[in-house]
N, C-alpha and C positions, 0 to 999 in steps of 0.2 A: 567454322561458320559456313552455312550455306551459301554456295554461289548466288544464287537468287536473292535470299535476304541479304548480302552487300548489297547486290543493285537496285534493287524495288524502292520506290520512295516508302517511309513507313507513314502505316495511319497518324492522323493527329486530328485534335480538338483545341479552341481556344476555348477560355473561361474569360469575357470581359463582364464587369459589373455595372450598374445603374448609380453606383458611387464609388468613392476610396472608402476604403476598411470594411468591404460587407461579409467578408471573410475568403475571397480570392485565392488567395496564396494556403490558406488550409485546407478548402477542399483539394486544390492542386495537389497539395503533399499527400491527401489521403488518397486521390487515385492514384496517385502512382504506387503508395506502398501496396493497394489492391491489384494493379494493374498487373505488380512482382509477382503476387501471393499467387493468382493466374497463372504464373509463367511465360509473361511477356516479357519481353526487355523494354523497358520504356523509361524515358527522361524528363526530365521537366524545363520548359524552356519561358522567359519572358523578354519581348525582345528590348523594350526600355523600362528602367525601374527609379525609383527617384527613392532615395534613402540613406541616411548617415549610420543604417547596421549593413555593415558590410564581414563578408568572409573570405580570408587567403585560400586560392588555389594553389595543386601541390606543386604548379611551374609557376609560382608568385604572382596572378593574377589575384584582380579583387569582382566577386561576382556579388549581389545582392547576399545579406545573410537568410531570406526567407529562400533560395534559389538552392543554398547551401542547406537548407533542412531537407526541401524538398528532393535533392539529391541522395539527402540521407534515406529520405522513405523508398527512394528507387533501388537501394542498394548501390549505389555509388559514390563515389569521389567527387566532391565540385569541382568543375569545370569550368574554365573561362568561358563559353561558345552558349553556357546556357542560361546568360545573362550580358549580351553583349553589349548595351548602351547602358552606364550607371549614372547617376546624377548626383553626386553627392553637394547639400546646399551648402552654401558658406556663407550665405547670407541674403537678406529679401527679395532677392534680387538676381541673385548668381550663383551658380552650382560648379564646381569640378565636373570634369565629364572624363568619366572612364569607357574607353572603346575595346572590345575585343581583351580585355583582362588589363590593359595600360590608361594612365591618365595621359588626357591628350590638351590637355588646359583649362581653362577657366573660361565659362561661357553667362553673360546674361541672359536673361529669360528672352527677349528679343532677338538676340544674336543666336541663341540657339534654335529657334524656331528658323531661322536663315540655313542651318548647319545638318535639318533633319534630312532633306531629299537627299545628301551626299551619304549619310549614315545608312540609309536603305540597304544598299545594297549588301552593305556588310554585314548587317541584321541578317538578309537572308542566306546569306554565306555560312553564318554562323547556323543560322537554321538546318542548311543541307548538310555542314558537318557533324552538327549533335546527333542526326538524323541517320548516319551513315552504318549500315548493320541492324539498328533498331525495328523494333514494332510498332512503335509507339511513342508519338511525340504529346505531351500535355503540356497545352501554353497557357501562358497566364495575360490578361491585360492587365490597363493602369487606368486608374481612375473612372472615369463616367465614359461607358459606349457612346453617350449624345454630347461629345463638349463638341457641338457643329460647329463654334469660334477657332477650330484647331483641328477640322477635319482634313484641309487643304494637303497640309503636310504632314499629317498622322502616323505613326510611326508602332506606335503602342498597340492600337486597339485594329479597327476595322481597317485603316490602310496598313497595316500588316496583312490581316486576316485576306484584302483584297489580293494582296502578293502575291503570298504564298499558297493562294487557292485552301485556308482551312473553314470548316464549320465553327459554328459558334454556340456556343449554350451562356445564357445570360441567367446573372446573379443576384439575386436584389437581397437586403437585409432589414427582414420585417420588425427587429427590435427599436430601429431609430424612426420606426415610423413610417406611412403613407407610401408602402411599398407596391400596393396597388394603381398609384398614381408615378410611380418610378417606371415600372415598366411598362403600362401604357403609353406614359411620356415618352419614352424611350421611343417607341414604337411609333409616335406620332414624330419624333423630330428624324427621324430615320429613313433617308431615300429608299424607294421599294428595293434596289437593287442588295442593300444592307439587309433589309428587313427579313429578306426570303436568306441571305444569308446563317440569318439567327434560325436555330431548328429546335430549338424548345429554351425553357427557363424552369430554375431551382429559385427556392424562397427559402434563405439562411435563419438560424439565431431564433427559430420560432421557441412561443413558452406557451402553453396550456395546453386547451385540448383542441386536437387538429383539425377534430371532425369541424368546428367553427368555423373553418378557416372555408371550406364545401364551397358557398356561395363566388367568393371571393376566386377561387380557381377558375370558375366556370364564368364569371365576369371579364378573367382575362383572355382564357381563352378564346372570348367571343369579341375581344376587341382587337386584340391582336393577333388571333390565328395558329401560333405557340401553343403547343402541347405545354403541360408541365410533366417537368422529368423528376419532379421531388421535392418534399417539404423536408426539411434538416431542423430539427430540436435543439436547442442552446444545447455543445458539448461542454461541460463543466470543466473538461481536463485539459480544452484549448491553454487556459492558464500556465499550465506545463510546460509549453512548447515554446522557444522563442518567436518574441512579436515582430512584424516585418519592421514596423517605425513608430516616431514618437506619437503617433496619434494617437496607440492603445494609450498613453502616459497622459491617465485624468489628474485633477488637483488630488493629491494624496493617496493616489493610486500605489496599490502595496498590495499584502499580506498579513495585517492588520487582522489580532482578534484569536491571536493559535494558543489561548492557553493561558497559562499565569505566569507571566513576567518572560516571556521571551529574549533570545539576546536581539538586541534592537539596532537595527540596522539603519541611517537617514542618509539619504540620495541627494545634494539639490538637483533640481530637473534643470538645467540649463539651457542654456536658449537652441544652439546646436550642438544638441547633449547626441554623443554618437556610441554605436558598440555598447547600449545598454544589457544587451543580451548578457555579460558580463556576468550579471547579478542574478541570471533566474537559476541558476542552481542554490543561491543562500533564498533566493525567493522560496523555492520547491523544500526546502529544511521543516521539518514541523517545528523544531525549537527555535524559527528564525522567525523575527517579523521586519520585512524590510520594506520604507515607504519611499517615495520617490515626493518630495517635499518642492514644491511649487511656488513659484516664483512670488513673492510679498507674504510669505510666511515664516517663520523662525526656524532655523534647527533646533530642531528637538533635543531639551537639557537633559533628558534621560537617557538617551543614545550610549549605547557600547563602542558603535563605529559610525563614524561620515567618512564616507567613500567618496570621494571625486571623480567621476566618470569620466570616459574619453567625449572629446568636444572635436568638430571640424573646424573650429576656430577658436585659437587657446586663448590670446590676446582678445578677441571680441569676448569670447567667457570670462573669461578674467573678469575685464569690467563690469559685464552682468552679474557676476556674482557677488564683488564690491557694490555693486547700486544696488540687491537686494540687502544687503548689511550681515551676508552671510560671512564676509571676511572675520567680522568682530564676532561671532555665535561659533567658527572654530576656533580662534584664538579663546575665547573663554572654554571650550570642551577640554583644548590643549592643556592648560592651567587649572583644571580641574579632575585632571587625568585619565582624561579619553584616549581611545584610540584612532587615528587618522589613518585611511587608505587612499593614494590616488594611483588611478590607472589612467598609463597611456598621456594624454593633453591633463588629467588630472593630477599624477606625478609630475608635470613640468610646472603647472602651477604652484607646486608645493616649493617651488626653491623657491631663491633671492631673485629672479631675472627671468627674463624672457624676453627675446628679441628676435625679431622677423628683419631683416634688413634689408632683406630683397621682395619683403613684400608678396612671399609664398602663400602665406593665408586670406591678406589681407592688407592693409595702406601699409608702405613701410614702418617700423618705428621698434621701441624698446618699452616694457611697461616693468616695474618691481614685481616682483612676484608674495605670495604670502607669506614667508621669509620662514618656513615652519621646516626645511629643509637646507641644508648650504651644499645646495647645487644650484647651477644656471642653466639655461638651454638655449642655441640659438638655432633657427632655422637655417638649415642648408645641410645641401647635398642631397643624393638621388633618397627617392622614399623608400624606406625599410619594408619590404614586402615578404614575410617567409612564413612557413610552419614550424613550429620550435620544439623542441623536447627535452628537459634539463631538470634540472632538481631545486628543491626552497634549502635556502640556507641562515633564513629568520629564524629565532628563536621558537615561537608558535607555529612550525611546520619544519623544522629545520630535515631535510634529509627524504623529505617525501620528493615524489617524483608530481611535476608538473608536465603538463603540456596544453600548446595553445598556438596564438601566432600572434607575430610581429606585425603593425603598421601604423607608422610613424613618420611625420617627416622630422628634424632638428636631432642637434648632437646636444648629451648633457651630461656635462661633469660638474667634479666637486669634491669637499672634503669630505661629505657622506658617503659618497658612490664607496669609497675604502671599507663601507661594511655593507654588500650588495642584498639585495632579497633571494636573488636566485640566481645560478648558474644553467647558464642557457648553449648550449651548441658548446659546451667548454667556455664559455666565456662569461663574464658577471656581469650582471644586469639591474638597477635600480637601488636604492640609497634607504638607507636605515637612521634615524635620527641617534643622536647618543644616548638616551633612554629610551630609545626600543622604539615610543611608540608610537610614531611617525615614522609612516615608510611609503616607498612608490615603487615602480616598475612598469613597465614596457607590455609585456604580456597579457594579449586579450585569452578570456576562455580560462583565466587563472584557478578557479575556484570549480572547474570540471571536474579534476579528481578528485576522488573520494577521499582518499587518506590525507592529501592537502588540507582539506574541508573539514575535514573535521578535527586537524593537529589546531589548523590556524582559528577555530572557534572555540574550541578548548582554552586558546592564550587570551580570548577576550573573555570570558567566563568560566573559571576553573571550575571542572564539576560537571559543563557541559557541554555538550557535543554534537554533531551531524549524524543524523541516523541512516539517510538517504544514498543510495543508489542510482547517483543521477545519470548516469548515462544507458544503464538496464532501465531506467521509468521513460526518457523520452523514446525509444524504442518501443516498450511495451506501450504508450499512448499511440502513439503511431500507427499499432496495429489496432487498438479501440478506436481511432481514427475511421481507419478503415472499415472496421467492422460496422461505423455508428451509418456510413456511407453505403454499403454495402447491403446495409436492413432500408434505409428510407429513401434511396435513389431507385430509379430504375436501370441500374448499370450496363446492363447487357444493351437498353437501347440507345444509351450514350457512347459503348464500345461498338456500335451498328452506324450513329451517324460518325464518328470516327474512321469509318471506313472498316474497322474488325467485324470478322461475322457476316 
């Protein structure tokens, strides 16, 4: 590496948005797999991120999982540094808080607004080491550019961006609507010293034809002075890609409609349903339809599989899941002879037990579990954080190779565990029912391989199978990503206010 590029700060750009979910974290991923394709070296960095999809680092840190995609489009490893404030909720009220890749406790919403001005600096800490050699820093913010209620101590958006001295390009997402009054607004609540900070805006998710859109550019421009740097087309193959948090997760949100008689796949969507990403490889199946079944609606009686997803609170799921009456809809699938999966907080719910005693997740206490497994789990001991690589030794995948990672808190044995799903680092991993078809495990990311994927779908419909490619398709979308970025931005003059050029 050149002398010079270690020393030189490298260029960067922040992306904050006019809301949450105007698609932030996608564009991010797609400059950077452009920014590659260039032959820059460039990262992706956000400096606080609030979300229950998280991904292991290869030194066991836990970074956002949108943080972790966007890694991947840079051609890199996730990194703790490029997601140093995590927020993971546990409930209305209070979130875990991961710093620099460690959880550092349990914060209410109150308490952590007290805890931001100490975090700062670390944030930028973390900023000049991702930055260290690079060309290129791409930041992402959170939420709304204008929550003025939460400027004071700002961490995310513009007091970052005032910090670290970056430029801004702002985001707004014209499919929810009144996006012309988003960023004006924006621009109205925004002290001039912010405002001259912002140096154009993009208009996401757009559908028809563009040319319409003419007046409405030239409106903005004239009220708020903002060039526009690009209208962005709804990308269809965003679907592909794993979503940053539960917001994409509408009432019956799925993959609905692939065909005649799919193997059927039902989610409940749980209150702090975490690590859904889990599922978008059987998402991404043409022979799969999987929905994500929403809270005061049935499990669906036709279903091949209900999967139990990972929860940030097993005990608080638990009982949301008994008050939707979804305990009685898999007991009857069971006795009917479905097949059950739970991963992660979902495989604990599947024993006899569950006990927090110290109060890890949540008030102390012990709850029964669905009793569709004879294992128990109790919380304690440090959190299970790793990358994992090992093999399925179920009978519908037996011998294929998995891999994924571990993160967990609570120990869980039993009379099951004696027939494991998979062997992991040498060791055995999650509990198989004595007819088979009830099983759990530990392992996020389980259904990534290919030959996994398609043995263990083969076992719920013989005859049928995975046809997909899933780690060559988010790859190849990645680069349509970029390409789609590449045709409707003006990039070179967002790689200009970036300092490139």
């Amino acid at each position: 590496m050149p002398a010079d590029r270690a020393r030189r700060r490298p260029a960067a750009i922040m992306l904050q948005g006019t809301g949450s979910d105007v698609g932030k974290s996608l564009v991010v991923a797609g400059l950077c797999r452009l920014a590659r394709r260039r032959g820059l070296s460039v990262a992706p960095f956000k400096p606080q991120n609030m979300s229950n999809n998280a991904a292991v680092t290869p030194d066991g840190g836990e970074i956002g999982r949108a943080q972790a995609l966007q890694a991947r489009a840079a051609g890199l490893a996730p990194n703790r540094h490029m997601n140093p404030v995590l927020l993971k909720p546990q409930s209305e009220t209070g979130a875990q808080v991961v710093v620099q890749g460690r959880v550092e406790g349990v914060a209410r919403a109150g308490d952590y607004q007290a805890l931001k001005p100490a975090l700062l600096p670390r944030v930028l800490d973390s900023f000049r080491i991702l930055g260290e050699g690079r060309d290129l820093l791409v930041v992402e913010g959170a939420g709304s550019v204008a929550e003025v209620n939460l400027r004071s101590r700002d961490i995310a958006n513009m007091g970052f961006a005032e910090a670290a001295d970056v430029p801004v390009i702002l985001v707004g997402d014209i499919d929810r609507g009144g996006v012309i009054a988003a960023l004006v607004g924006s621009h109205a609540l925004l002290p001039e010293a912010e405002r001259r900070r912002i140096r154009g805006w993009i208009i996401n998710k757009f559908r028809g034809d563009v040319a319409l859109f003419d007046p409405a550019v030239q409106t903005i421009r004239d009220r708020t002075g903002w060039p526009s740097l690009g209208i962005l087309p709804w990308f269809v193959e965003a679907a592909l890609l794993p979503a940053e948090d539960a917001a994409s997760l509408g009432p019956g949100s799925g993959t609905a409609g692939k065909g005649d008689r799919p193997i059927r796949v039902a989610v409940p969507c749980l209150s702090r349903i975490a690590n859904f990403d889990d599922l978008d490889p059987l998402s991404a199946e043409p022979d799969v339809e999987v929905t994500f079944i929403a809270p005061g609606r049935p499990l669906p009686r036709d279903a091949d599989l209900i999967l139990l997803p990972g929860s940030k609170a097993t005990i608080a799921d638990l009982t949301f899941l008994r008050q939707q009456g979804w305990d009685i809809d898999l007991a009857a699938h069971v006795r009917q002879g479905g097949h059950v999966l739970g991963l992660c907080a979902g495989y604990q719910m599947l024993g006899t037990r569950v006990a927090d005693p110290d109060g890890i997740e949540g008030p102390p206490g012990a709850v029964a579990g669905l009793g569709l497994l004879d294992i128990a789990t109790v919380m304690a001991g440090e959190k299970t954080l790793r990358q994992t690589t090992g093999k399925a030794l179920c009978a519908n995948g037996g011998g294929e190779t998995v891999r994924g990672y571990e993160m967990h808190m609570g120990v869980t044995d039993g009379p099951d565990r004696s027939r494991p799903v998979l062997e992991i680092d040498g060791r055995p991993d999650g509990a198989i029912s004595a007819d088979g078809r009830v099983m759990g495990c530990y392992l996020h990311g389980l259904f990534a391989e290919d030959g996994f994927r398609r043995a263990f779908l083969a076992g719920l419909r013989p005859g049928r199978t995975g046809t997909l490619a899933y780690e060559a398709t988010v790859d190849r979308v990645l680069d349509r990503l970029a390409d789609h970025l590449e045709h409707h931005l003006d990039v070179d003059a967002i790689l200009r206010i970036a300092g490139l050029g």
